[in-house]
Backbone as numpy.savetxt, mean C-alpha at the origin, in Angstrom:
# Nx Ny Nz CAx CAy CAz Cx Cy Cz
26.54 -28.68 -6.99 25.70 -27.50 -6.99 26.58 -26.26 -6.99
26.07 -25.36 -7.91 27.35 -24.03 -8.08 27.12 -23.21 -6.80
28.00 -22.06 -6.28 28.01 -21.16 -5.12 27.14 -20.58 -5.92
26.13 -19.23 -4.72 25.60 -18.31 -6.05 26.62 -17.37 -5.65
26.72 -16.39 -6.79 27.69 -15.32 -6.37 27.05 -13.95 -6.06
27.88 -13.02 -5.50 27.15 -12.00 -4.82 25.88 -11.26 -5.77
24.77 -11.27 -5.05 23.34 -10.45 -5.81 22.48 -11.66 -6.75
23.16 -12.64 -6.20 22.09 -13.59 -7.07 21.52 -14.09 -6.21
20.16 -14.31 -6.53 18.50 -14.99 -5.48 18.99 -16.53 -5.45
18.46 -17.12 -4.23 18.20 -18.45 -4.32 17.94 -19.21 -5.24
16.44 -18.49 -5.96 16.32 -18.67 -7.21 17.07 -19.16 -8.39
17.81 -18.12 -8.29 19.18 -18.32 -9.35 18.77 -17.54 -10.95
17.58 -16.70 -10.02 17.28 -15.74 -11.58 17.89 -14.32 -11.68
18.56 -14.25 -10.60 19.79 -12.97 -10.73 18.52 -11.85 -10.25
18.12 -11.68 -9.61 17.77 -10.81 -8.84 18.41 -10.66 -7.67
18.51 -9.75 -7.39 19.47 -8.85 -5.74 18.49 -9.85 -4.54
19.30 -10.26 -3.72 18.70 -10.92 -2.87 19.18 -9.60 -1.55
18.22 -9.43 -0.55 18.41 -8.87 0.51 19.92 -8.92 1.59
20.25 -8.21 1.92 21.37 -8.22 2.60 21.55 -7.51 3.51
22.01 -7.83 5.27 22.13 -6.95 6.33 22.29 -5.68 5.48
21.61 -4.72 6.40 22.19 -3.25 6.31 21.73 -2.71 5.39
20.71 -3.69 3.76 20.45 -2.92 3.13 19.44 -2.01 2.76
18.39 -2.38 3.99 17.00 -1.77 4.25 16.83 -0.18 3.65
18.57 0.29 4.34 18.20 2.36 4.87 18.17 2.45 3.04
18.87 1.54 2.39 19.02 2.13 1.03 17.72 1.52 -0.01
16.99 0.09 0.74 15.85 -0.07 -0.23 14.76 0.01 0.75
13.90 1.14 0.97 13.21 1.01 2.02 11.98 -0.01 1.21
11.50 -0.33 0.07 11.12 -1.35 0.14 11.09 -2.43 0.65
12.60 -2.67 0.70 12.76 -4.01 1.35 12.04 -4.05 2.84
12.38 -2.91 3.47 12.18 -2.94 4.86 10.59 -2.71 4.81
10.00 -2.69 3.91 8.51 -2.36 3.97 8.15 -3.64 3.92
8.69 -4.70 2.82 7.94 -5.98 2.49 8.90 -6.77 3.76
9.49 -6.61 4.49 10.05 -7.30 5.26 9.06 -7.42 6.42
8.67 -5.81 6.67 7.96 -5.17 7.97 6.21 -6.51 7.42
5.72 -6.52 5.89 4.75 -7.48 5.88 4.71 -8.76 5.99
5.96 -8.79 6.25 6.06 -10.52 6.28 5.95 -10.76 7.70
6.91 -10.35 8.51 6.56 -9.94 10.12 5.29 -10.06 10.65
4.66 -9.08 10.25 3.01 -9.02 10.41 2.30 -10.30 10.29
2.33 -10.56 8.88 2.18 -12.11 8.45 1.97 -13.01 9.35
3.09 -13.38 9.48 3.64 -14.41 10.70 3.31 -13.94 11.87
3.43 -13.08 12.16 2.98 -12.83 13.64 1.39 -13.37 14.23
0.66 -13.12 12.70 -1.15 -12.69 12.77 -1.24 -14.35 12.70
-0.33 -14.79 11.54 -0.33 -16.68 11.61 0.98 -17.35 11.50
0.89 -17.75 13.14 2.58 -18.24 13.16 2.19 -19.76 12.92
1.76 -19.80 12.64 1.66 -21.49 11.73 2.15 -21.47 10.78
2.09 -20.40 9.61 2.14 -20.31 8.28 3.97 -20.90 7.97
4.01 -21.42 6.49 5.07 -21.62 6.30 4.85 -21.44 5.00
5.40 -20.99 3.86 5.35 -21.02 2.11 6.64 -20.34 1.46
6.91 -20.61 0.18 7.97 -20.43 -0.64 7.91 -18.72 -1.10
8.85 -18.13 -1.52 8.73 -16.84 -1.49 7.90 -16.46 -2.99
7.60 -17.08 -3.82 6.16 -16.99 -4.35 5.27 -17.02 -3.91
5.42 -18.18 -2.83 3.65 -17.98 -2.43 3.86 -16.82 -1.40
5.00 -16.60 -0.68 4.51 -15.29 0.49 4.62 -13.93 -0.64
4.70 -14.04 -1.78 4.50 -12.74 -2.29 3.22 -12.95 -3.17
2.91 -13.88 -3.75 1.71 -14.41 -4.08 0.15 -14.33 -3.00
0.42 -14.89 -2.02 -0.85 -14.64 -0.90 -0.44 -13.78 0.30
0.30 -14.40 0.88 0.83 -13.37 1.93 0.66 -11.51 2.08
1.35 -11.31 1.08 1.87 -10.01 0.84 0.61 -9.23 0.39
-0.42 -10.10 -0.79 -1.39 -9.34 -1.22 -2.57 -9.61 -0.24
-2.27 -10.59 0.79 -3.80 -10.50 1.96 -3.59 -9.67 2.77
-2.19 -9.20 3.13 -1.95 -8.56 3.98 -2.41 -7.18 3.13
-2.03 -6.96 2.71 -2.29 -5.45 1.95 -3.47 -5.28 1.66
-4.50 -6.26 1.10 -6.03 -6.08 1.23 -6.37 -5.96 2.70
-5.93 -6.61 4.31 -6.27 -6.32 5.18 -6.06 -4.78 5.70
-4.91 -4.45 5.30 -4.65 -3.11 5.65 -5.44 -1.68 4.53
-5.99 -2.39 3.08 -6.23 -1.03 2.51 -7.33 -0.62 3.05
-8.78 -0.91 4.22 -9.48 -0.49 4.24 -8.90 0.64 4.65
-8.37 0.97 6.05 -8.07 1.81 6.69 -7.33 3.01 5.78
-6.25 2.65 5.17 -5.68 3.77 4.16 -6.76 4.39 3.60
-7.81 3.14 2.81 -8.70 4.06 2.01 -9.27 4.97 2.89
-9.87 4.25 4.22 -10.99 5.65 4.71 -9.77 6.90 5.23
-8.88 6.86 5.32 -7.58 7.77 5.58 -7.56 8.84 4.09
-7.40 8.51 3.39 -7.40 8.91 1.48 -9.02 9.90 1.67
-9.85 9.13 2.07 -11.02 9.68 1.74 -11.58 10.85 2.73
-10.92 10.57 4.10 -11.13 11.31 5.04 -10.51 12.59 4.44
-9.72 12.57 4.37 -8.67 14.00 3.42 -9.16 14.56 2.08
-9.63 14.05 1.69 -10.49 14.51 0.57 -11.56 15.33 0.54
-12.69 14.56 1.55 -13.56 15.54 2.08 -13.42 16.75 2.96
-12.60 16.66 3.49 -11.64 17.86 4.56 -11.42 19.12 3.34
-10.66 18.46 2.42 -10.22 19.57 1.35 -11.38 19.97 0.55
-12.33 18.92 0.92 -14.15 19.82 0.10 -13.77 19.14 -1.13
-13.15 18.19 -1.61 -13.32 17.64 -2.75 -14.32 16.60 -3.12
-14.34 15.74 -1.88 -15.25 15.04 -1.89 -16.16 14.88 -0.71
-17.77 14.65 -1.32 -18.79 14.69 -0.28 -19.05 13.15 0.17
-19.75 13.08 1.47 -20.16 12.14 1.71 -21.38 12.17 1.61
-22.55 10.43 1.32 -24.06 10.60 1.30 -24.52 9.48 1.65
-25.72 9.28 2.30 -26.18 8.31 2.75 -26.29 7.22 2.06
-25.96 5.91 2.33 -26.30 4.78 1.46 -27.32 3.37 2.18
-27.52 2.50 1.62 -27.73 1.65 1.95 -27.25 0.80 3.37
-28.11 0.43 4.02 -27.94 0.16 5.31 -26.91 1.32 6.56
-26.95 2.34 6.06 -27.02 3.30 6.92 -24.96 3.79 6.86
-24.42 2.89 5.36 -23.36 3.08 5.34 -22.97 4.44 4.36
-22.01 5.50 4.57 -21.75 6.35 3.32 -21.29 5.94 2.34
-21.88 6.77 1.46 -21.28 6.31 -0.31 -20.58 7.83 -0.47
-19.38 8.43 -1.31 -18.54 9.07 -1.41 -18.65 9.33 -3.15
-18.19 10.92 -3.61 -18.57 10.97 -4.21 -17.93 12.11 -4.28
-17.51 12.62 -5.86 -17.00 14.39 -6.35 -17.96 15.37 -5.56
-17.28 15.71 -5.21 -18.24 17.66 -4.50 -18.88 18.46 -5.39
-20.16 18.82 -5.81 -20.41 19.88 -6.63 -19.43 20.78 -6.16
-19.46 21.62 -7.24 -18.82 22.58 -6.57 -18.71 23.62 -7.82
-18.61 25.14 -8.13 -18.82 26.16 -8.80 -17.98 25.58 -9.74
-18.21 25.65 -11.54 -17.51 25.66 -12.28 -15.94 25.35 -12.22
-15.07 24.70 -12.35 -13.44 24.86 -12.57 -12.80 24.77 -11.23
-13.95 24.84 -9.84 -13.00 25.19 -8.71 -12.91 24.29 -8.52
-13.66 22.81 -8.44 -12.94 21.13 -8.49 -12.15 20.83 -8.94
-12.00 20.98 -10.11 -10.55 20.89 -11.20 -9.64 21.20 -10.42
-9.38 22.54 -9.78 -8.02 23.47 -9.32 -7.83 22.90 -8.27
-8.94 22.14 -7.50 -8.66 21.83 -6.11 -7.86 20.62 -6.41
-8.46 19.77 -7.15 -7.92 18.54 -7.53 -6.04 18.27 -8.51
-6.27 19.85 -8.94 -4.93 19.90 -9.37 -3.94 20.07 -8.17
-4.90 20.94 -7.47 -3.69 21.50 -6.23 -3.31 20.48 -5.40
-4.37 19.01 -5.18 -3.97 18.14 -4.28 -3.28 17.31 -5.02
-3.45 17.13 -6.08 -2.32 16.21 -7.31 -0.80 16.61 -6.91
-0.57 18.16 -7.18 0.61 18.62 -6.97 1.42 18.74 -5.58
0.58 18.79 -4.29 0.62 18.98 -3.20 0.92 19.77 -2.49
0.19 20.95 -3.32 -0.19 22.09 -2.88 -0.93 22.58 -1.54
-1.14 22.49 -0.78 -2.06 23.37 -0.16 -1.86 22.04 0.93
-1.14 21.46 1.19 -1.15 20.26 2.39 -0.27 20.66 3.06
């Protein structure tokens, strides 16, 4: 069996494999590291190949966590008057563009694109 040599994956498909120390420079890494953690923590039973923890793992975890971002995203939106909230079905809000005078949605929406006014 050959050594792999430095920056080659287990794999052996030449992708950069992780390495002490290299988090400060890929904070990705330290992000998908920080979900795997979680992972395991929530199910320390779990065991799978790094397809499947980027395959299920990574994307259940991230569906568990987008509710909260979203209502975070949306909370800020309506704050900035871009978007309204309205009553829906079983007493939950439905979300939605702000009327709002001619062009001044546009500008608002440009200004929060650019990150203006935050």
């Amino acid at each position: 069996m050959a050594e792999r040599t430095e920056g080659e994956s287990a794999s052996g498909d030449g992708a950069e494999s992780a390495r002490p120390g290299q988090d400060a420079a890929h904070p990705e890494i330290a992000r998908l590291a920080a979900e795997v953690l979680r992972y395991l923590r929530r199910h320390p039973g779990a065991a799978d190949t790094v397809e499947g923890i980027a395959e299920w793992w990574i994307a259940k975890q991230r569906l568990e966590d987008t509710p909260g971002r979203v209502q975070a995203a949306v909370d800020r939106l309506v704050a900035q008057g871009l978007v309204e909230s309205t009553g829906g079905a079983a007493g939950r809000l439905r979300y939605r563009l702000r009327d709002a005078p001619s062009g001044e949605a546009a500008a608002a929406a440009d200004r929060h694109q650019t990150g203006a006014g935050d």
